[in-house]
N, C-alpha and C positions, 0 to 999 in steps of 0.2 A: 179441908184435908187436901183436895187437888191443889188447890193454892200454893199452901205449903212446901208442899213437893216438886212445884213447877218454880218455886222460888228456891227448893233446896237445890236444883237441878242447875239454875242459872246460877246461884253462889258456887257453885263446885266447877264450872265453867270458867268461872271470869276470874277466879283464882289461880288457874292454869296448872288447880291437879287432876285434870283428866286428861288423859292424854290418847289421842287419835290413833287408830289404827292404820292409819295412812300418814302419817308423819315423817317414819323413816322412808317410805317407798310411795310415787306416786297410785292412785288409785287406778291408773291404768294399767299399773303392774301387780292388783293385788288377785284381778281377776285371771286362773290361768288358763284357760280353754275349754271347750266341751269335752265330757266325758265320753268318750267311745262306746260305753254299754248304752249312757244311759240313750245317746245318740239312733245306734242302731236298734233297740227298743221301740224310741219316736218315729223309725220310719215303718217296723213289721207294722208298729197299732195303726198310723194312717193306712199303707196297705187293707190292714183289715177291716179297717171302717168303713175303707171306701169301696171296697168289693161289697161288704154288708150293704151299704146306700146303694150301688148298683144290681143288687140283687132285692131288693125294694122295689127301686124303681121300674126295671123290668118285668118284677111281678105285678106290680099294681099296672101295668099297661098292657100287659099282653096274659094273665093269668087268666085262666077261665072262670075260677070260682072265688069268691073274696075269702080268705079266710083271715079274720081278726086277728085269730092268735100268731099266724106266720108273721103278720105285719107288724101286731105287738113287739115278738123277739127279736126283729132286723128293725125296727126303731132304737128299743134298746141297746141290741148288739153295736149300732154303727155311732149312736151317742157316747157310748161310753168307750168306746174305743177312739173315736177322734178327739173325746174331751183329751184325753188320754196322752192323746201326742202331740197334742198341743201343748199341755202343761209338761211335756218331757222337751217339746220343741224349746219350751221357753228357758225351761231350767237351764239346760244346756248353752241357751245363750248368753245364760247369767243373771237372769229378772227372776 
């Protein structure tokens, strides 16, 4: 079955009915820039991820009492916010 299909895939190629989306326009004109929302988005969420990680940090050095659950939520909270702006950092630059 993959077979097949990777052999219908190369006949439909090499017969030159598929035709490129960069054909008429180089591929460096297909990408046209970052997006401005999604841009300032990727920087509030680092922002806030990175205040969450400094408010972590801080806590676990200088707090008095351990508390699990505080350190649970500002693990999560600073994970998933930096995953966050990262994956907006990337979109934006086109990957």
């Amino acid at each position: 079955m993959f077979f097949t299909l990777l052999l219908l895939i190369i006949k439909i190629i090499s017969m030159n009915q598929f035709k490129w989306p960069w054909e008429e326009r180089p591929i460096e004109e297909l990408f046209e820039g970052p997006s401005l929302p999604l841009w300032i988005i990727a920087w509030v969420f680092l922002a806030v991820g990175l205040i969450s990680l400094t408010v972590l940090i801080v806590y676990t050095k200088y707090g008095r009492e351990i508390s699990i659950r505080l350190s649970a939520i500002t693990i999560v909270i600073s994970s998933i916010f930096l995953g966050f702006a990262f994956h907006f950092f990337l979109l934006s630059a086109g990957f």
